[in-house]
KEDREN-290748 format. One record per residue (C-alpha): chain; z, y, x. Coordinates in nm, 2 decimals. Layout:
<unit:A&pz:Z&py:Y&px:X>
...
! end
This chain:
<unit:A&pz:-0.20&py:-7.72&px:-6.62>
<unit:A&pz:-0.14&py:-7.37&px:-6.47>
<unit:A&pz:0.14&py:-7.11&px:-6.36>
<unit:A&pz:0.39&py:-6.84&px:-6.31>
<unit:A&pz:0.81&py:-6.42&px:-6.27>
<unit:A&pz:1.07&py:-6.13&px:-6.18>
<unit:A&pz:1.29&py:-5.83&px:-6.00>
<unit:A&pz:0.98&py:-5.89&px:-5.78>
<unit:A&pz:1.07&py:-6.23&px:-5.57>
<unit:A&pz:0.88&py:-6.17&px:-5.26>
<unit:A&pz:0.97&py:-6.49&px:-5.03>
<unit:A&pz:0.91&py:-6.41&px:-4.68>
<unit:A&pz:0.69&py:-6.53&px:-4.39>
<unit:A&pz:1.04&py:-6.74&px:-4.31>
<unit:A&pz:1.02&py:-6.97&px:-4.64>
<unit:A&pz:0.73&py:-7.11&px:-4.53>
<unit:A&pz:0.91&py:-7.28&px:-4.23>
<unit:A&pz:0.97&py:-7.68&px:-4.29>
<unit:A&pz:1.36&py:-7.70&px:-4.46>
<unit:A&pz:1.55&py:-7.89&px:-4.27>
<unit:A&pz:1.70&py:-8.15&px:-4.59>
<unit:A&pz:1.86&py:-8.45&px:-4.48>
<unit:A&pz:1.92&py:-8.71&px:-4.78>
<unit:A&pz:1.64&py:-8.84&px:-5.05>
<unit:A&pz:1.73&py:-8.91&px:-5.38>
<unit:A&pz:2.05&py:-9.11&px:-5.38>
<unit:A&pz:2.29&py:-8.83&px:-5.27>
<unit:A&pz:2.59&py:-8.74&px:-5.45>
<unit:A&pz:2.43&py:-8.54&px:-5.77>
<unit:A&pz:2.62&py:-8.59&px:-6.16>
<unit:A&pz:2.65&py:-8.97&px:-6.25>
<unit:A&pz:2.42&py:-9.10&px:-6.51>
<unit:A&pz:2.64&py:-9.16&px:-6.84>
<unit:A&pz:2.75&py:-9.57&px:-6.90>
<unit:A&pz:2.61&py:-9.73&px:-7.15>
<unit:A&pz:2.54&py:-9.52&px:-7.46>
<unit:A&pz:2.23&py:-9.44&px:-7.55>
<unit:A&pz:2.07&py:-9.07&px:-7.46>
<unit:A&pz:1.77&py:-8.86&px:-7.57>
<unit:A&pz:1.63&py:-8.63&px:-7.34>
<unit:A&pz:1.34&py:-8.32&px:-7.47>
<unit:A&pz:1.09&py:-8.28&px:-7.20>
<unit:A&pz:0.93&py:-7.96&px:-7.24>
<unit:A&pz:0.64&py:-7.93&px:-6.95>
<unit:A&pz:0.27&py:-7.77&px:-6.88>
<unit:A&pz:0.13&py:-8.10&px:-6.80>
<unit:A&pz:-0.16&py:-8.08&px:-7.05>
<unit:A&pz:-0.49&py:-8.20&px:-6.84>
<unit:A&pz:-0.52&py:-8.45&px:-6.58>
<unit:A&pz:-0.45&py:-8.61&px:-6.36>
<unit:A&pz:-0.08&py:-8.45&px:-6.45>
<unit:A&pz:-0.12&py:-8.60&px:-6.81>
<unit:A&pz:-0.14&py:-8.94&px:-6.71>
<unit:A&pz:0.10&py:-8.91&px:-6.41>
<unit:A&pz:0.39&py:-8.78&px:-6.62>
<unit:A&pz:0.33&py:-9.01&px:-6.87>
<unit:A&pz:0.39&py:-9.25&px:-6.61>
<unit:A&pz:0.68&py:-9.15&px:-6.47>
<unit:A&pz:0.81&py:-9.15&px:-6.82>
<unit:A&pz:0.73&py:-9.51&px:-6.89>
<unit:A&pz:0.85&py:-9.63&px:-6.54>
<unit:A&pz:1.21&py:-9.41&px:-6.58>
<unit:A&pz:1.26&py:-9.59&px:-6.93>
<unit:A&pz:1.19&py:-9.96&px:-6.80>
<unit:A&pz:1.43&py:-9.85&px:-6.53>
<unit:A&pz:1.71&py:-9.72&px:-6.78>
<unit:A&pz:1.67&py:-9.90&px:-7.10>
<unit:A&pz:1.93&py:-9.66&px:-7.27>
<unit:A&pz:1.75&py:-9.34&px:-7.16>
<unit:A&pz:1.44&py:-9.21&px:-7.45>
<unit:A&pz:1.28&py:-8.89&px:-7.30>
<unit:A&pz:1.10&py:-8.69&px:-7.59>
<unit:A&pz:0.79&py:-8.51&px:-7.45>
<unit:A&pz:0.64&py:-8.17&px:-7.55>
<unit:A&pz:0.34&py:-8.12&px:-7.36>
<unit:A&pz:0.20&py:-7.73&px:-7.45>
<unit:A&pz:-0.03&py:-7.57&px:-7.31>
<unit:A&pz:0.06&py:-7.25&px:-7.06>
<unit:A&pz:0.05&py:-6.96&px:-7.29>
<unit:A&pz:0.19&py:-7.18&px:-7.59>
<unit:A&pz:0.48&py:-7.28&px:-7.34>
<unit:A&pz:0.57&py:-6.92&px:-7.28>
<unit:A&pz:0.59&py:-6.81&px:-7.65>
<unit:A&pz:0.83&py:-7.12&px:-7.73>
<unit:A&pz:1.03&py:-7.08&px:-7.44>
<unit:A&pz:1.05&py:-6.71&px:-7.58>
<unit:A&pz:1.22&py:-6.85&px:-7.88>
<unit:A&pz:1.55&py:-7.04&px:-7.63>
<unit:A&pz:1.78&py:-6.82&px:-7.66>
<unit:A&pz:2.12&py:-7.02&px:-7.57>
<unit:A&pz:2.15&py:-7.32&px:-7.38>
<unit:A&pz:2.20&py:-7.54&px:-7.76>
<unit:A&pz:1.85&py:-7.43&px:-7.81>
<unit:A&pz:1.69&py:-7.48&px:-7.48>
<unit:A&pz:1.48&py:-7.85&px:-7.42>
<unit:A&pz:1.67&py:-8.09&px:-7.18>
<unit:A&pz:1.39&py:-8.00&px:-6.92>
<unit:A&pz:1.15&py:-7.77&px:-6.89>
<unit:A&pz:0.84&py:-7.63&px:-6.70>
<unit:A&pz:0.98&py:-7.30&px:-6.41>
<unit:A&pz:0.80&py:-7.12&px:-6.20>
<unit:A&pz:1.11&py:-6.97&px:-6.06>
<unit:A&pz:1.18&py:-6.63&px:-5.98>
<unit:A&pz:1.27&py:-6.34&px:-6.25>
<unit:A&pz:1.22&py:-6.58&px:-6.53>
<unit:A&pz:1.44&py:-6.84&px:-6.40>
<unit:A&pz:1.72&py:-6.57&px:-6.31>
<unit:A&pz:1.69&py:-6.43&px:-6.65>
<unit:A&pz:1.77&py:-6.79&px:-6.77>
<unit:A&pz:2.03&py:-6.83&px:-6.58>
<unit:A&pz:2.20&py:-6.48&px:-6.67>
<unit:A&pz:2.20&py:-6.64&px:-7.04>
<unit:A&pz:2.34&py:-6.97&px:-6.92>
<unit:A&pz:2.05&py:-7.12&px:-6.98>
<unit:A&pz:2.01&py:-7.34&px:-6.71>
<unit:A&pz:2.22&py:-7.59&px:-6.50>
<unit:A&pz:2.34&py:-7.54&px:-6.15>
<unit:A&pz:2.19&py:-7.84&px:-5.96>
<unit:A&pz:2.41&py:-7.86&px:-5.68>
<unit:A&pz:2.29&py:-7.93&px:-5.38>
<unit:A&pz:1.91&py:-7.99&px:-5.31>
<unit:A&pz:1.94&py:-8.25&px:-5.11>
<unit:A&pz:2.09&py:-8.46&px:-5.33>
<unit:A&pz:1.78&py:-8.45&px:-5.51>
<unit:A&pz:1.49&py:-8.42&px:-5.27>
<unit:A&pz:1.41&py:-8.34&px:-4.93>
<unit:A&pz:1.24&py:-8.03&px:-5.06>
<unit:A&pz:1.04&py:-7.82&px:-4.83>
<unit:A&pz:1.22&py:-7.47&px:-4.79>
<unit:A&pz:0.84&py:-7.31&px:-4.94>
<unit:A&pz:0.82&py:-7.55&px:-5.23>
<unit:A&pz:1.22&py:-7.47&px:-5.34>
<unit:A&pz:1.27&py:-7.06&px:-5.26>
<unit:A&pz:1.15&py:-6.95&px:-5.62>
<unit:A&pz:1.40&py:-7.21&px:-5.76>
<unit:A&pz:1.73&py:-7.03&px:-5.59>
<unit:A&pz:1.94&py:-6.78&px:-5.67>
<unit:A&pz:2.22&py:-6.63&px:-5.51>
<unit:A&pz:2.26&py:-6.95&px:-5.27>
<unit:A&pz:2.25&py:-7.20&px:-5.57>
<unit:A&pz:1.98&py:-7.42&px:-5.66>
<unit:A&pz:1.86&py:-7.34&px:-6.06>
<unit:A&pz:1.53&py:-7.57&px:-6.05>
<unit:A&pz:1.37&py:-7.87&px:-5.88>
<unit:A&pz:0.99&py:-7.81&px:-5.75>
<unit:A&pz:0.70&py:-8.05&px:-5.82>
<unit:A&pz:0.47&py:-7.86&px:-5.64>
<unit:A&pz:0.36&py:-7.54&px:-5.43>
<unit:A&pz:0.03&py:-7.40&px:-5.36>
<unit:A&pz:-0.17&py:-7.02&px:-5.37>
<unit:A&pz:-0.44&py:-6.84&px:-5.48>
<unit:A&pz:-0.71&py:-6.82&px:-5.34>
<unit:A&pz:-1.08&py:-6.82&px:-5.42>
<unit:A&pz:-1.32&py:-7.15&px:-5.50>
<unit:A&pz:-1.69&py:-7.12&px:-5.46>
<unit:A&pz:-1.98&py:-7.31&px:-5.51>
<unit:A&pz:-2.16&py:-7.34&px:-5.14>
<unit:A&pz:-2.49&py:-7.44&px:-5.30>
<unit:A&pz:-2.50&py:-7.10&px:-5.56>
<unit:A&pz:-2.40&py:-6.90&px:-5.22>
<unit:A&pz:-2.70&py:-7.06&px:-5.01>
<unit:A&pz:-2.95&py:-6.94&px:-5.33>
<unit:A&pz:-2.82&py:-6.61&px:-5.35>
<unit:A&pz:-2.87&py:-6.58&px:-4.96>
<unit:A&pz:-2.48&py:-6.58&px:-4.87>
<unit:A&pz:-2.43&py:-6.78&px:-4.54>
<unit:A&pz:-2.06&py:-6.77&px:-4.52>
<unit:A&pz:-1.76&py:-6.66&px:-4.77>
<unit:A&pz:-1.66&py:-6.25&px:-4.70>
<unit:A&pz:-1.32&py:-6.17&px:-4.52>
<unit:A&pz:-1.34&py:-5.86&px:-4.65>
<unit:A&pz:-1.34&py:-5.59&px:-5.00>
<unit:A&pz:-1.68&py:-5.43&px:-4.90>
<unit:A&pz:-1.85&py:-5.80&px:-4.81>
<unit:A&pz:-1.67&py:-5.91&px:-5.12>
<unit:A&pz:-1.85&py:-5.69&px:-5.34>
<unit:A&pz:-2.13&py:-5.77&px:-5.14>
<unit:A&pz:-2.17&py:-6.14&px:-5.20>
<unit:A&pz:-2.11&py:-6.03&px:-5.62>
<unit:A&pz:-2.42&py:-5.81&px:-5.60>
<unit:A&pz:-2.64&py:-6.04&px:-5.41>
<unit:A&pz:-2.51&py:-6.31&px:-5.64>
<unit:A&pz:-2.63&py:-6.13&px:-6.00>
<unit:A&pz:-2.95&py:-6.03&px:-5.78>
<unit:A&pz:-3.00&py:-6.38&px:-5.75>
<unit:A&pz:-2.95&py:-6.48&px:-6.13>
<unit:A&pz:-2.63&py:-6.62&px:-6.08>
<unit:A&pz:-2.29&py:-6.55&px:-6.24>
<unit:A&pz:-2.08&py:-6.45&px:-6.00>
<unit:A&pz:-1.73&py:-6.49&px:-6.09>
<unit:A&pz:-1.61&py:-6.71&px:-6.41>
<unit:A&pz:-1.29&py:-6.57&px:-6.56>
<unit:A&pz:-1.06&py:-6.66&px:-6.88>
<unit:A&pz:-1.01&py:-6.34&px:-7.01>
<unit:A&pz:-0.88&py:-6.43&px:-7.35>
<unit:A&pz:-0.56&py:-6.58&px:-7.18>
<unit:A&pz:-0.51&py:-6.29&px:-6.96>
<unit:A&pz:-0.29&py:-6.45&px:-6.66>
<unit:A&pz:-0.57&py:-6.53&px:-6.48>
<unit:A&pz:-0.70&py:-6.19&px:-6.42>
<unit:A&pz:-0.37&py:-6.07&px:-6.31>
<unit:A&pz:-0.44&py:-6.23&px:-5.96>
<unit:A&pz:-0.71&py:-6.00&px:-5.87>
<unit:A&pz:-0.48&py:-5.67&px:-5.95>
<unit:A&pz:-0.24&py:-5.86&px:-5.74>
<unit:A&pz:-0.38&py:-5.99&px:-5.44>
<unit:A&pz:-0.52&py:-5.63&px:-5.44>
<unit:A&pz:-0.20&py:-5.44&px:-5.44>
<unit:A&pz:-0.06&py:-5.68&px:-5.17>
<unit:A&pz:-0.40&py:-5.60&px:-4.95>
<unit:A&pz:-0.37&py:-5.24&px:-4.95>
<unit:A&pz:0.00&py:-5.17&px:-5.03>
<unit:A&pz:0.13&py:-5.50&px:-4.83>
<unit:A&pz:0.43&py:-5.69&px:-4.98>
<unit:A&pz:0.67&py:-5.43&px:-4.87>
<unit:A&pz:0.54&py:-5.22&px:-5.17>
<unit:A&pz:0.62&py:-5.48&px:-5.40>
<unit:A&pz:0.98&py:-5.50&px:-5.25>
<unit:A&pz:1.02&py:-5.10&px:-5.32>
<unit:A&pz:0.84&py:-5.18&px:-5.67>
<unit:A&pz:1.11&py:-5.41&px:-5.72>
<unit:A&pz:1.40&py:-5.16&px:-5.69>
<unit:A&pz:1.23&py:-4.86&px:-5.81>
<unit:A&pz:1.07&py:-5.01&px:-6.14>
<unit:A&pz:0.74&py:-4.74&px:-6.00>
<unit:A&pz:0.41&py:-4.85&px:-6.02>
<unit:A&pz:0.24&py:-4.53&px:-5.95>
<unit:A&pz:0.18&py:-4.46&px:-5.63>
<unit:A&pz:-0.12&py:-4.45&px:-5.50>
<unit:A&pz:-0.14&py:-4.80&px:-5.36>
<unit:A&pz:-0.12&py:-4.94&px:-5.69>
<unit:A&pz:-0.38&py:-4.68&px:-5.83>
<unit:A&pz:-0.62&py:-4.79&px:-5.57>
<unit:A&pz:-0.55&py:-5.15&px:-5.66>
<unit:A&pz:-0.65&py:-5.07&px:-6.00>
<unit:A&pz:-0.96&py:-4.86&px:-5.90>
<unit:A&pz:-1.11&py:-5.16&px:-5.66>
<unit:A&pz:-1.07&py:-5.40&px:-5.93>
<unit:A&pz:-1.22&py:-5.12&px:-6.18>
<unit:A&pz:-1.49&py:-5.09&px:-5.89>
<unit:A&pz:-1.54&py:-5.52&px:-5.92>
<unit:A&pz:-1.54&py:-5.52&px:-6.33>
<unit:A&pz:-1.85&py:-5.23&px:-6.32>
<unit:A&pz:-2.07&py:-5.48&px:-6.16>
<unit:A&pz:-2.03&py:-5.69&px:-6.45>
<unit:A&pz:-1.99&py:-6.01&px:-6.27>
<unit:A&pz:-1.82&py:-6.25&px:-6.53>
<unit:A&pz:-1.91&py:-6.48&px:-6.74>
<unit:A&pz:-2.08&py:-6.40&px:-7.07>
<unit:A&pz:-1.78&py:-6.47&px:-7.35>
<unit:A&pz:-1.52&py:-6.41&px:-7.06>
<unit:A&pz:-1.31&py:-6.17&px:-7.31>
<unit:A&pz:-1.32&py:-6.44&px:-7.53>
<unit:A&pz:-1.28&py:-6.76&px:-7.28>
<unit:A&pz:-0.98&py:-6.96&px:-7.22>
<unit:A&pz:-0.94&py:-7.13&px:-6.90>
<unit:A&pz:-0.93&py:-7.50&px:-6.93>
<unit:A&pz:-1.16&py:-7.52&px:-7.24>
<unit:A&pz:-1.50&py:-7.72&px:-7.23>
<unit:A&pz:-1.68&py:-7.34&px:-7.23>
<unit:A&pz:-1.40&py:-7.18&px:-7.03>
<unit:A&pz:-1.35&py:-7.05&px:-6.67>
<unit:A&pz:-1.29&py:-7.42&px:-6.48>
<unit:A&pz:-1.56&py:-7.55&px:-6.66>
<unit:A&pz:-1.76&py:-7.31&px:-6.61>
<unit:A&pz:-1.73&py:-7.34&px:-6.21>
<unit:A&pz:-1.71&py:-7.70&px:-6.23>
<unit:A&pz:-2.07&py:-7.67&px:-6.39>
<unit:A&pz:-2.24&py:-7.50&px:-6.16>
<unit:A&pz:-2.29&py:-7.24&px:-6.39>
<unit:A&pz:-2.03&py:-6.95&px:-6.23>
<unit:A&pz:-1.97&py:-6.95&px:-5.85>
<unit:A&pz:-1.64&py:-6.84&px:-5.78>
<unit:A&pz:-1.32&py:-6.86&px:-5.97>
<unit:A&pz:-0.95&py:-6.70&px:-5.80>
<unit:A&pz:-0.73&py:-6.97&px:-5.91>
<unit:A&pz:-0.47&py:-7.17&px:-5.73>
<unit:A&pz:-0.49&py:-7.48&px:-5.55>
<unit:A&pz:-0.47&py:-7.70&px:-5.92>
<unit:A&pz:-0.89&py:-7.56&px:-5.97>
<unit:A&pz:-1.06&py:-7.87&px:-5.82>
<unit:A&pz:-0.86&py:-8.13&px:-6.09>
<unit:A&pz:-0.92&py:-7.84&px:-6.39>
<unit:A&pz:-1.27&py:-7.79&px:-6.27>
<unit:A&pz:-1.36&py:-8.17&px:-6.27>
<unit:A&pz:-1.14&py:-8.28&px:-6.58>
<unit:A&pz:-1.32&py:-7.98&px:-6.79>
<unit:A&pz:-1.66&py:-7.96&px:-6.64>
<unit:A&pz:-1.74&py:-8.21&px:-6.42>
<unit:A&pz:-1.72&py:-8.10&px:-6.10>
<unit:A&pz:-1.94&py:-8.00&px:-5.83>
<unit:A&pz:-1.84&py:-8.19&px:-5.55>
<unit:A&pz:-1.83&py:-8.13&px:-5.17>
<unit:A&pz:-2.07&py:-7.80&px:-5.30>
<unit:A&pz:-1.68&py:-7.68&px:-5.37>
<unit:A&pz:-1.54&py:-7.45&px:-5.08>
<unit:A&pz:-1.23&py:-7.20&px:-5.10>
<unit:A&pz:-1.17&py:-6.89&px:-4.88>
<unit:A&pz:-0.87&py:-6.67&px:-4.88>
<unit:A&pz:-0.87&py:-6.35&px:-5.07>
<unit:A&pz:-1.03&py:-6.09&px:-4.90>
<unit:A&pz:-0.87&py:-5.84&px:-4.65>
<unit:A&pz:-0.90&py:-5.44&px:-4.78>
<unit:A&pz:-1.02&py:-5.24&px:-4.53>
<unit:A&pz:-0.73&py:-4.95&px:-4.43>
<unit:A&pz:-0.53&py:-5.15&px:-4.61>
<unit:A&pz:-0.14&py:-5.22&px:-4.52>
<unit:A&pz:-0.14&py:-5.57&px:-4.64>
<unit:A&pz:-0.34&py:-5.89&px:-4.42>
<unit:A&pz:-0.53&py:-6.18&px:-4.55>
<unit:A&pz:-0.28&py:-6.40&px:-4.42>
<unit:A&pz:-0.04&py:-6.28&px:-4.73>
<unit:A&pz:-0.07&py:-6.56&px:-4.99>
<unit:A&pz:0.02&py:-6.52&px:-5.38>
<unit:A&pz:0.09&py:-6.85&px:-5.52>
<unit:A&pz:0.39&py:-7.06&px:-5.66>
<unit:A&pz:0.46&py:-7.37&px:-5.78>
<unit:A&pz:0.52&py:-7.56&px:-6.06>
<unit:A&pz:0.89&py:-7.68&px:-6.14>
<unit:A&pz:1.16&py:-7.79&px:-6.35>
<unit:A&pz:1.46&py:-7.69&px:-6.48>
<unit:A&pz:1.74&py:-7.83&px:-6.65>
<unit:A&pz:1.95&py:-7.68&px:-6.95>
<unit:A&pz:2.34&py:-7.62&px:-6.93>
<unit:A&pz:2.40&py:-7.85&px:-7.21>
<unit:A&pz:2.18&py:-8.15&px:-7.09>
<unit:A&pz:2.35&py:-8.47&px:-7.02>
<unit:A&pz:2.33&py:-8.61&px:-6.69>
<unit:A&pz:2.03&py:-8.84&px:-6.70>
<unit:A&pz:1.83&py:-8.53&px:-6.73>
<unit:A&pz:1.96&py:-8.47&px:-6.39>
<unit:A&pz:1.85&py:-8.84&px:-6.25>
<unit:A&pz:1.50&py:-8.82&px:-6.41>
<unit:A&pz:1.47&py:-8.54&px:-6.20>
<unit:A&pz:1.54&py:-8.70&px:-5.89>
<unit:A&pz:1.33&py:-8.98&px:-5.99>
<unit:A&pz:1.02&py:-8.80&px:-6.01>
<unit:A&pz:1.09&py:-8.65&px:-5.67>
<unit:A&pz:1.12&py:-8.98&px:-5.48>
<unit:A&pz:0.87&py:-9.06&px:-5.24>
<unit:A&pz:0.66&py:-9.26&px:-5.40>
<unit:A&pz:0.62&py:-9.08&px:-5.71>
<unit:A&pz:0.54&py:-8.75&px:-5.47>
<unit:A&pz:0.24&py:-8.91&px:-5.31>
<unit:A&pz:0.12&py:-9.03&px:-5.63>
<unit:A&pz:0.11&py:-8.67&px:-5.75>
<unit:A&pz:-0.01&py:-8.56&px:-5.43>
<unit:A&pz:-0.28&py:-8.82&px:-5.39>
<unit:A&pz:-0.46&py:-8.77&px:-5.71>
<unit:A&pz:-0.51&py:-8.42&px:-5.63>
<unit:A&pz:-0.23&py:-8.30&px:-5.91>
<unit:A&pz:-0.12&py:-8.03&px:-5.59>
<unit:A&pz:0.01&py:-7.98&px:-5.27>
<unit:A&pz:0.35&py:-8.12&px:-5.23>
<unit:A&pz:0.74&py:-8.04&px:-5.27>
<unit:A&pz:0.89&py:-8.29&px:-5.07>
<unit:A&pz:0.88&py:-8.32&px:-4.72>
<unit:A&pz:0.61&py:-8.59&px:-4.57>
<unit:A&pz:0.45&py:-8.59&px:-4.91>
<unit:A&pz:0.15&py:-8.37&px:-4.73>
<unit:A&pz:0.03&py:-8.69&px:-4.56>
<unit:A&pz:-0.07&py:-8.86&px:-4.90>
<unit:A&pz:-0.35&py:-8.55&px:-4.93>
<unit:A&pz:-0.71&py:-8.70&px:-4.91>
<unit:A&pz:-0.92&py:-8.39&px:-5.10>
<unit:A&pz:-1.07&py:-8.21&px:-4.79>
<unit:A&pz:-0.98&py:-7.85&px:-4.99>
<unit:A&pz:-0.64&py:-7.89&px:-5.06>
<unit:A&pz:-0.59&py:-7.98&px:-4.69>
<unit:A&pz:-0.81&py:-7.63&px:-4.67>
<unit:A&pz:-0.53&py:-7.52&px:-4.84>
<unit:A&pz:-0.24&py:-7.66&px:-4.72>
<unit:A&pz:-0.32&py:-7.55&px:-4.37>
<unit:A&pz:-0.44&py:-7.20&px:-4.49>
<unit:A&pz:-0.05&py:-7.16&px:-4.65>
<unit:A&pz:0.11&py:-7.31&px:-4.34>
<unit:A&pz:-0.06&py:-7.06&px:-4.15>
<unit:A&pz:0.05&py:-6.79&px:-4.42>
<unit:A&pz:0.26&py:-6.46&px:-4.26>
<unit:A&pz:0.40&py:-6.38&px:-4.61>
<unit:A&pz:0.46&py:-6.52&px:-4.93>
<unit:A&pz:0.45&py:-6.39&px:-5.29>
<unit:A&pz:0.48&py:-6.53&px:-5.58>
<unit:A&pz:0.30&py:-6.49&px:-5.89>
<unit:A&pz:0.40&py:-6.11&px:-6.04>
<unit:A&pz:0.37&py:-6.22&px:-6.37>
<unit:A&pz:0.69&py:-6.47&px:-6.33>
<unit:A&pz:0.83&py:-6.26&px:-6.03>
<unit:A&pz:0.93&py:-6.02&px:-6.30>
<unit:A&pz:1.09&py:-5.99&px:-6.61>
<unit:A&pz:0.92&py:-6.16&px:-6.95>
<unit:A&pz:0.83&py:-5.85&px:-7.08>
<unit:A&pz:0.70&py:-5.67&px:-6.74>
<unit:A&pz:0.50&py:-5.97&px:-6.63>
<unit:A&pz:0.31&py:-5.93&px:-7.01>
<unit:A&pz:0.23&py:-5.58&px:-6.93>
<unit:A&pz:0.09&py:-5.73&px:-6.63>
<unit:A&pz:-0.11&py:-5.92&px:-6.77>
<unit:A&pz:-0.20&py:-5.71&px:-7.10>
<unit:A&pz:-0.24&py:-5.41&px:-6.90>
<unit:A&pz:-0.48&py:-5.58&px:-6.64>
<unit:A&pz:-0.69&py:-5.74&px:-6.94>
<unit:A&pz:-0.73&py:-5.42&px:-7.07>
<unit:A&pz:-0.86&py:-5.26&px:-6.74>
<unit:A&pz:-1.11&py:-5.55&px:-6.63>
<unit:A&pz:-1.21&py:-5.50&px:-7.05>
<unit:A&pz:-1.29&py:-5.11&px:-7.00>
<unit:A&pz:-0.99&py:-4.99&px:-7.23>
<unit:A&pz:-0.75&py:-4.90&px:-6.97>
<unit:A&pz:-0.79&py:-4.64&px:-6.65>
<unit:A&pz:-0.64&py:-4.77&px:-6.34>
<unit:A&pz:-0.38&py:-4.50&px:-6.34>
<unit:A&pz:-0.28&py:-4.61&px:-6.72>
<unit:A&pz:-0.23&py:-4.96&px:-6.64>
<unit:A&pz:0.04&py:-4.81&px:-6.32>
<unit:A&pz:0.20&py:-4.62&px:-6.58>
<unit:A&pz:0.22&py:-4.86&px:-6.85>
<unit:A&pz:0.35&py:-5.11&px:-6.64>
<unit:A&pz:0.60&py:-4.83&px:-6.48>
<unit:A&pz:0.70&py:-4.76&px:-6.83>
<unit:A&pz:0.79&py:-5.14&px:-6.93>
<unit:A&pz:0.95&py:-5.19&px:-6.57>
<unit:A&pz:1.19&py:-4.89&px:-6.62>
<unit:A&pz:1.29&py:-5.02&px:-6.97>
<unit:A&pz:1.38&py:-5.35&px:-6.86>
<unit:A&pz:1.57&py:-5.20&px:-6.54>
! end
């Protein structure tokens, strides 16, 4: 399943606000075409349930709908989907749909005229102002969300009661704390897919936004610098996390949704805590099981001194967008999966939080309402830095942050490296 950027998107506390969309999904919107028959290529990241299933679905139910319409599928996996996106380079190339996260990535699309200009939103959805942010550009709407959720950490409450941890830490130090009492206790404290790299980019990122606060990423954003010190530091408290040795053994080596990978290996009980977004609990059961109501999530920790709060979430969502060149019904398909009904399916079988507004009352897992409320409550917004910039700087990211939690990279190399790629791209 999974995620993710560029020119650093940083939506603010204000996106997180209710939108105020008026019409479902029969507004005005391009007509289907009459008659003839059409072949729409469906490139998405659904690749483990319960998405699997539900977009199959929504597949099947579209085409009994519109007899004339065949959609094509290519489900790939989220690395896999990145490299063949890599490989669209005009809009006759591009898939009819296809998996967005929004931001940089999205805009670069667009500056290659990529991707269609879906009018307005509310002809599609009543799409919550959070859920479509990432998905606009200048004022126009470039992609249609699915979903919307953060980061955050999920824990195993009955491998905190053994190591002697009564209650998850707010902050760095009790962070580092619960790791230590954790390996003390024989348990592995954090499970992590290191061979797909993306994952560990959260903790470099959550990091930077607790001590340098979003408004360093803004400046980042126009001044392509890495640097300064706040990013250093970020570096140097994740450094400080990766000496304890708390991951997994094989983590260099471990993907994340494989039978011996990071969700299975929370949703085994073998690892206690994972810093994934709000998709974990379905990974977690559909690739090890599951652990149950011993599953808990907390916030990432606050830094102490630092300029950022623990109220500032990273997260995202998962979207679609449309090629230039894609005929209309790729257009209605999209407004079909965002109906009502179809949103509360999604919702209700714990796929993610939702896009559409009152979707959020089909939620019955007791931690994605955790999570739900703990992103209402959210004073700032980021979204994933690894597709709030450009391709390339969002894989220096991610390499660069690999190497680092591996031992081959200083904090201050992984600053400049990523400095060095940011500058390049401009």
């Amino acid at each position: 399943m999974s995620l993710r950027r560029r020119g650093v998107v940083v939506v603010a506390a204000s996106v997180l606000l209710l939108g105020g969309c008026s019409s479902g999904s029969d507004g005005a919107g391009p007509a289907p075409s009459a008659g003839g028959k059409v072949t729409i290529d469906w490139w998405h990241i659904g690749t483990t349930e319960p998405n699997k299933t539900i977009y199959d679905g929504w597949v099947k139910a579209y085409q009994a709908k519109n007899p004339n319409v065949t959609i094509k599928v290519t489900a790939l996996e989220n690395d896999a989907f990145k490299s063949k996106m890599a490989t669209v380079t005009t809009a006759a190339s591009a898939p009819d749909i296809f998996s967005t996260w929004g931001g940089g990535v999205l805009k670069q699309q667009l500056d290659a005229e990529i991707v269609k200009d879906l009018g307005d939103p509310k002809a599609i959805a009543d799409f919550t102002s959070a859920a479509l942010a990432a998905y606009q550009i200048d004022g126009k709407t470039y992609g249609v969300p699915i979903d919307v959720g953060m980061v955050g950490f999920w824990y195993n409450k009955k491998l905190f009661e053994k190591a002697g941890v009564s209650e998850p830490p707010t902050t760095w130090a009790g962070f580092i704390d619960t790791v230590k009492k954790l390996k003390a206790a024989g348990v592995t404290p954090i499970a992590l897919a290191g061979k797909e790299k993306w994952p560990g980019h959260y903790y470099w990122t959550y990091l930077a936004m607790r001590i340098g606060g979003l408004d360093a990423l803004k400046q980042a954003a126009t001044t392509h610098d890495f640097t300064g010190p706040d990013f250093v530091a970020a570096g140097q408290k994740l450094k400080e996390l990766s000496d304890l040795d708390p991951y997994q053994k094989g983590f260099l080596n471990a993907a994340y949704s494989s039978p011996d990978g990071q969700a299975a290996s929370v949703g085994s009980g073998k690892a206690a805590m994972e810093l994934m977004g709000q998709w974990a609990p379905a990974v977690q059961k559909d690739a090890g099981g599951g652990i149950g109501e011993d599953l808990g999530f907390f916030p990432f920790p606050s830094v102490e001194g630092g300029k950022g709060t623990a109220t500032e979430a990273l997260g995202g969502g998962n979207g679609f967008a449309v090629s230039a060149d894609a005929p209309a019904e790729a257009v209605d398909f999209l407004k079909f999966i965002t109906q009502m009904d179809n949103q509360k399916q999604f919702v209700e079988s714990g796929a993610g939080l939702p896009a559409v507004k009152g979707a959020e009352e089909a939620i019955k897992d007791a931690n994605l309402k955790t999570v739900a409320g703990t992103l209402a409550g959210a004073t700032g917004f980021q979204l994933y830095l690894d597709q709030a910039y450009p391709p390339a700087v969002g894989q220096e990211i991610n390499d660069s942050v690999a190497g680092l939690i591996a031992g081959s990279k200083t904090p201050e190399q992984v600053a400049s490296s990523i400095t060095e790629t940011a500058k390049a791209e401009g």
